[in-house]
N, C-alpha and C positions, 0 to 999 in steps of 0.2 A: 504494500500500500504506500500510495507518494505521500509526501508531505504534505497536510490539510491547511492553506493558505486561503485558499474560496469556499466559505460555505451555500447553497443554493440551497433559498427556504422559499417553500411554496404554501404561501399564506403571509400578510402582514397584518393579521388582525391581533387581539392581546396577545395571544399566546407567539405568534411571531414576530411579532413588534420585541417581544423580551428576549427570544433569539436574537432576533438580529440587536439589540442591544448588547446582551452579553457577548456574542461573535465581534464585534466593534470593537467594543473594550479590550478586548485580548489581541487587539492587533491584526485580526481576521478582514479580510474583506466579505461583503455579503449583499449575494445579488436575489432581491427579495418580489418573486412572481406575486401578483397584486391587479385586481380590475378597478380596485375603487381609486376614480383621479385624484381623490386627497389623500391618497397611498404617503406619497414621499411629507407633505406635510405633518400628516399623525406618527408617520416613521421617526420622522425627529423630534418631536415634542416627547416621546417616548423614549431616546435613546440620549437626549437633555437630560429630561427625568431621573433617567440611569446614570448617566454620572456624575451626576451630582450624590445620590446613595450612595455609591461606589466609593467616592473620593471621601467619603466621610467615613464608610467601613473602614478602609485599609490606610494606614501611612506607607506604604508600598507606592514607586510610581508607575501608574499604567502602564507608560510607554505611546506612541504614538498609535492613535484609533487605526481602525481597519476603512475602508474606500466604501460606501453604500452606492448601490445602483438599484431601482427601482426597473421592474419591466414588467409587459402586460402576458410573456409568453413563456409556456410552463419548460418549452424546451431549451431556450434561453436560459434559464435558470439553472436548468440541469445539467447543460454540456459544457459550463464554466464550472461547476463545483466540483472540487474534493471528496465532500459530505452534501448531505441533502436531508435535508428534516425538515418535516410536512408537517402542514397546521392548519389545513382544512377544515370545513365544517364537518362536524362529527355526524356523517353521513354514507354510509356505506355507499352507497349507490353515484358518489360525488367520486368522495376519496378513490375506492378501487381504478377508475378510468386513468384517473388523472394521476395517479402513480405508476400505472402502467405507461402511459406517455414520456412519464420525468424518467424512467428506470430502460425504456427505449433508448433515449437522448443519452445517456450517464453511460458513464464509463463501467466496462462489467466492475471493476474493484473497488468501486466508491459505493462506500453505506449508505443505508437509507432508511431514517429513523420517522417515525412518525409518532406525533405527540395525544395522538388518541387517548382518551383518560380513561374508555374502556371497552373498544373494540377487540377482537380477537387477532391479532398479527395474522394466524393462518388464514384468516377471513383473508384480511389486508392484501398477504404476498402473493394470493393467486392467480391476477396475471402480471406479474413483475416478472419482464426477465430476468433471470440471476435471482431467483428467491430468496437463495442461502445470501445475501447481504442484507435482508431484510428485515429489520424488526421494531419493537416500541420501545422512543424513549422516553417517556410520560412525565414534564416536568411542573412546575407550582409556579401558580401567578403570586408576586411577579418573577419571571423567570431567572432575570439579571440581578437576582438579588437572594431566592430562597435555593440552596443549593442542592435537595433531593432531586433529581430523576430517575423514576423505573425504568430498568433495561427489562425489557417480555421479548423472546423469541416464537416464532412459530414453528409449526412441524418442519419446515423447510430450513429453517434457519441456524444458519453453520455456527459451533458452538465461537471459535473464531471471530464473529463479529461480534458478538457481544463483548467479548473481550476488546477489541480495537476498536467498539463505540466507549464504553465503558471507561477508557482508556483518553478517551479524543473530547469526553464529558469535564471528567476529571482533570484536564489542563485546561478550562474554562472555570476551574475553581469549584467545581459541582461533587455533588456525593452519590456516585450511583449506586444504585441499590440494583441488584439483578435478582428478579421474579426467578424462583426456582422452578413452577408451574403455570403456564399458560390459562388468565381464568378473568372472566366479565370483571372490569374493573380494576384489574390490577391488586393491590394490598391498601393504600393511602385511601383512595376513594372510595373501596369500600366501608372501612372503620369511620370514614368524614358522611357518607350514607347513612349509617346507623345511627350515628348524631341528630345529621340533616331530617331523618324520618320522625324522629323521637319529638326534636323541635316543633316540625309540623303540627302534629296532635299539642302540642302545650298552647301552641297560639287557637290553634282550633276549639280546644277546648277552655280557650279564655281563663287558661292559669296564670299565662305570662306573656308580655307583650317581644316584640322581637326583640326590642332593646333590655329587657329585661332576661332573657336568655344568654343573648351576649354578655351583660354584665357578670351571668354565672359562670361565663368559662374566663371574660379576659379577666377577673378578679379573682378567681378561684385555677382551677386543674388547669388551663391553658397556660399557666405560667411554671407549672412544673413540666407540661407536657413540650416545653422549649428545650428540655435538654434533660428529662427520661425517660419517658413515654410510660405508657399505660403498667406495663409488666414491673419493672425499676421502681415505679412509683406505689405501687403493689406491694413489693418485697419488702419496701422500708416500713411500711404499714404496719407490718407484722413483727414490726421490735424483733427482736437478736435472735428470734426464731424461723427466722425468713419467712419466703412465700408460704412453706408448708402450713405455718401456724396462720396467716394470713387467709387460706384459703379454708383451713379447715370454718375458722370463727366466720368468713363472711359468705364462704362459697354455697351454705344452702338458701344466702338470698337471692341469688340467681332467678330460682325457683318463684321466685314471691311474683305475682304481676305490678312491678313498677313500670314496665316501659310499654309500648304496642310494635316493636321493633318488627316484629310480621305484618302488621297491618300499617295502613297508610290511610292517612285521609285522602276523601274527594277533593280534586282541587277545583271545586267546585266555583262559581265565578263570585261568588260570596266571600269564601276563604279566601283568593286570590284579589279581593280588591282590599282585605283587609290586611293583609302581609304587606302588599303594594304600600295603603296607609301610614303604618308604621314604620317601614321602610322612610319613605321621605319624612313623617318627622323626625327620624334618628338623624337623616342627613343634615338637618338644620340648615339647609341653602349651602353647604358647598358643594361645588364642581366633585365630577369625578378627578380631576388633576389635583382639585388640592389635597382630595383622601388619599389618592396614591401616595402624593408629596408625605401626606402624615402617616400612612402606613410604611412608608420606607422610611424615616426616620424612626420608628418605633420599631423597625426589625434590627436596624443598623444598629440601635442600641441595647439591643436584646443579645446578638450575636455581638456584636463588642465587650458589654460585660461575663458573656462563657468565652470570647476568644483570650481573656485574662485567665480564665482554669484550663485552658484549653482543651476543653469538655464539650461532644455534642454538637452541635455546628458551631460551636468556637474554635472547635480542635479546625473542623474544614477550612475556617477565616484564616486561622493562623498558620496552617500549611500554604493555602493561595497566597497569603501576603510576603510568606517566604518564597513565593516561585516567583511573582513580582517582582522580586527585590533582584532576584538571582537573575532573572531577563536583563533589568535595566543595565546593572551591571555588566553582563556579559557584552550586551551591544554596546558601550563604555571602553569595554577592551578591544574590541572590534577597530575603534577607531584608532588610527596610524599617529598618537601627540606627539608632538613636536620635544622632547623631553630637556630642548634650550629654552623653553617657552612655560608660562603658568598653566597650568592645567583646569583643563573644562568638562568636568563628568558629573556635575550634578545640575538638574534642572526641576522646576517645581512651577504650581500656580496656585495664589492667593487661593483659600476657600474659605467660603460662608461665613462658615464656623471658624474659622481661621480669626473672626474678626472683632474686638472690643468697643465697648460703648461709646468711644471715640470714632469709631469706623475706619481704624487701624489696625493692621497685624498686631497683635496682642504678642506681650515679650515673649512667653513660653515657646511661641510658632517659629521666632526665630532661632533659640535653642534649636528647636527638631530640626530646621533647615539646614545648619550647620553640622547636627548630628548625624544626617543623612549624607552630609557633601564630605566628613569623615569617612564614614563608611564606606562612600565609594572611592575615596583613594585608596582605602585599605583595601577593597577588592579587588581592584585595580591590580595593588600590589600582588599580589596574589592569598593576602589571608583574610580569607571566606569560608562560605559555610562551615563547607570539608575541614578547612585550616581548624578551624573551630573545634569541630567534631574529635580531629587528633587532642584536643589538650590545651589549645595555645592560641592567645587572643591580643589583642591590642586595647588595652585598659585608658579609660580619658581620665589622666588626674591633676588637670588645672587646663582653667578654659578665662578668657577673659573678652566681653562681647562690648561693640562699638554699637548703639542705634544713633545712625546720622542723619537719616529718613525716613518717613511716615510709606507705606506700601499699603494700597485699597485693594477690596475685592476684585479675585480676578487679574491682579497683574501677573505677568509673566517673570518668574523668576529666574537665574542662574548663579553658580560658584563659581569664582574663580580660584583656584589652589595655589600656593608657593610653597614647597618644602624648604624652610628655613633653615633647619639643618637635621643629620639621623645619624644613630650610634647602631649598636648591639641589638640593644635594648631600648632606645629613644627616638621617637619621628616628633619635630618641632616644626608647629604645620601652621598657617596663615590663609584663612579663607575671606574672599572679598563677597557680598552678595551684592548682586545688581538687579534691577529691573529692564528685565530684556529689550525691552520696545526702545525705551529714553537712553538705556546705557547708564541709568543714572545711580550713582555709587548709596546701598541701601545701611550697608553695614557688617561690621569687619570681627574675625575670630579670631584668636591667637589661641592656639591649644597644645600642649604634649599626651603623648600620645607611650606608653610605658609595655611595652612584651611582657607576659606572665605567662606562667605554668599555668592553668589553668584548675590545673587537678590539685598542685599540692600548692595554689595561693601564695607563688611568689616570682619575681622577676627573673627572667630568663631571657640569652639571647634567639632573636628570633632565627624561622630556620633558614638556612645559605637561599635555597630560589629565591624566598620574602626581599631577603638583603639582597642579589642579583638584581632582582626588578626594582629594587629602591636607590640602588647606587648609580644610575644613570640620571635620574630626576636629579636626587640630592647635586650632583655634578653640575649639572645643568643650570638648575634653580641656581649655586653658587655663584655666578654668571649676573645672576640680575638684581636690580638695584634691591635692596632693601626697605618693605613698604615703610612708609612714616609713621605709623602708628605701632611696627611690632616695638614688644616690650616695655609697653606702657604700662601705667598703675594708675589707679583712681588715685586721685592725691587734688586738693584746694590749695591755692596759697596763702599761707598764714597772715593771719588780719596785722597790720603796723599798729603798736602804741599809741599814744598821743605821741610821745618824746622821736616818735620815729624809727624804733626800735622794734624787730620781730622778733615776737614772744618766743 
């Protein structure tokens, strides 16, 4: 299978609009089959949406988006992609046609996933040419943001693709989950069914309004079900006795009739105007843009605070934002610097949240900017992850920061680096930060920068490649002037006496 550079997504409705956002972000290009003419409009108001989430999840930098192209023709779509994931109406009689068409056009060795939340794949692949590339990857609105998608194969489908969909998910920052059995609905949708039914009867039976439903999950089990789900949250129940004793004390209420999980009300056009009702009072006059805006800020900090345990989709945050890190870098190395010259490997853009009551970068922001434009010299140098993983780190123990200017939302940031001077054991580093557009000088770091053991908590020299790739910089850098501000100290000058005399 070649390298997957083009994804072709045939559908740009929610569910593909969040593909093609998350494909974007990761540096993908993505050409997105679509009849409706305000296609390319709602495409980016929705992949705005998305990085703006994004850039608030991770301190990782994306790196440069991926090229969007909009087209009306499903074959178009097809014979530029790598991968192809479908996002058609959830309609057998649609879908089947028109992925036999996409899978005509496509290359035999390019997957073809489909986002069905519960069609049967072997339905799906049968008239696909190449079946065994076939199958479902079923992911959660919104897509570019909640990281679960089901892998389901069908009878045809080679066990092989699931593995290299699985695989091609998971460098989009996603947690696949692979259906071990082929079955209506998948796993997710069913247990959110069982919910969804049980609700239905409480508003029908005017115990509980919708908004008063909602209030029982996002205040109650929906906030444990973020990072243990049903089973996990089970076990603990049962104090030091685990599930057993948990199951024995509660498992004959099973039995009891609490729920009508077999049955289903009419959705009779009484019900349905009353669900409707309730519905828009809960919305209170906002847009669907601005609930999205407030539901992706409420997931970004939900998964922010487990990406600190790195537990549950924090654990998935925090692996994505270390492949992020590990791209940027890499492509950093890539480039040919000039090592008579200061060095240019780190870049950034103001955010939102980035910003204080003043409507300036907030100090803390510039800390992380500097602490990021360290890091990638150390990558640079070569001690990174792996370096890491052996034992051995580059420790910050004295940093000294210059604010000379105000930076607003949104501006374009860059570092420039000077290695001031490096030992063994020592890199004395000098970062300038500027605002890309103006060139205009934002504010300056002075930091050293101390090798450790890692394991056993003390200074050590680092190891000879590290010193190879830093003894040409330092060389270099020697060479050039020395900026005005290194080796400065916060210091006033002492107030004169009367008689003239400093105190």
């Amino acid at each position: 299978m070649s390298e997957i550079k083009t994804v072709g997504l045939l559908g740009g409705g929610v569910i593909g609009a969040g593909w093609a956002a998350r494909c974007l972000l990761n540096g993908l290009d993505a050409v997105v089959c679509d009849l409706d003419p305000e296609a390319e409009r709602k495409l980016g108001e929705v992949v705005a949406n998305a990085e703006r989430a994004t850039r608030q999840m991770t301190l990782a930098p994306l790196g440069p988006p991926g090229r969007l192209r909009v087209t009306r023709d499903i074959e178009d779509a097809a014979a530029s992609a790598d991968f192809i994931q479908e996002s058609l109406p959830e309609q057998e009689d649609i879908k089947i046609p028109l992925l036999a068409r996409a899978a005509k056009a496509a290359r035999p060795d390019v997957i073809i996933g489909s986002s069905t939340s519960g069609l049967l794949p072997s339905r799906l692949q049968a008239e696909i040419a190449h079946p065994e590339r076939f199958l479902v990857g079923h992911p959660f609105n919104p897509v570019y943001l909640i990281p679960l998608v089901e892998v389901c194969g069908g009878d045809k489908t080679a066990p092989e693709t699931k593995d290299r969909a699985a695989a091609f998910y998971a460098s989009l920052g996603m947690r696949p989950l692979i259906v071990r059995k082929e079955i209506d609905g998948f796993i997710a949708d069913r247990l959110m069914e069982a919910l969804w039914r049980e609700a239905l009867w409480l508003v029908n039976d005017d115990i509980a309004t919708a908004e008063e439903i909602d209030d029982a999950m996002r205040f109650g089990p929906g906030l444990r079900w973020a990072f243990m789900g049903t089973f996990l949250t089970y076990r603990i129940a049962g104090g030091e006795a685990g599930m057993r004793h948990f199951m024995a004390q509660f498992g004959p209420s099973l039995k009891w009739p609490w729920s009508k999980l077999m049955d289903v009300p009419d959705l009779t056009g009484e019900l349905l105007d009353k669900i409707v009702a309730q519905s828009d009072a809960q919305a209170d006059g906002r847009t669907i843009r601005e609930w999205e805006r407030l539901r992706d800020d409420c997931l970004v900090s939900v998964m922010q605070g487990l990406s600190g345990h790195e537990f549950g989709a924090g654990a998935v945050l925090t692996d994505y934002g270390k492949a992020l890190f590990e791209r940027g870098y890499a492509a950093a190395r890539e480039v040919d610097h000039d090592p008579g010259q200061p060095l240019r490997l780190h870049s950034a853009r103001v955010l939102p949240e980035w910003i204080d009551f003043n409507g300036h970068m907030t100090e803390s922001r510039y800390l992380q900017v500097f602490g990021d434009g360290t890091e990638s010299l150390l990558r640079y140098i070569g001690a990174d992850a792996t370096y890491h993983r052996g034992g051995f780190s580059y420790y910050t123990v004295e940093t000294h920061i210059r604010h000379l200017r105000e930076a607003g939302v949104g501006a374009p940031l860059h570092i420039v680096t000077q290695v001031l001077g490096a030992d063994e054991k020592r890199i004395h580093i000098f970062h300038s930060l500027f605002e890309t557009e103006s060139g205009t000088l934002l504010a300056t770091a002075e930091n050293m920068q101390l090798h450790v053991d890692t394991r056993h908590g003390r200074a050590c020299p680092a190891a000879a490649e590290v010193l190879a790739k830093l003894q040409p910089i330092v060389e270099g850098h020697a060479a050039l002037p020395m900026p005005e501000a290194a080796g400065r100290a916060i210091a006033m000058p002492k107030p004169k006496n009367q008689a003239g005399n400093r105190r």
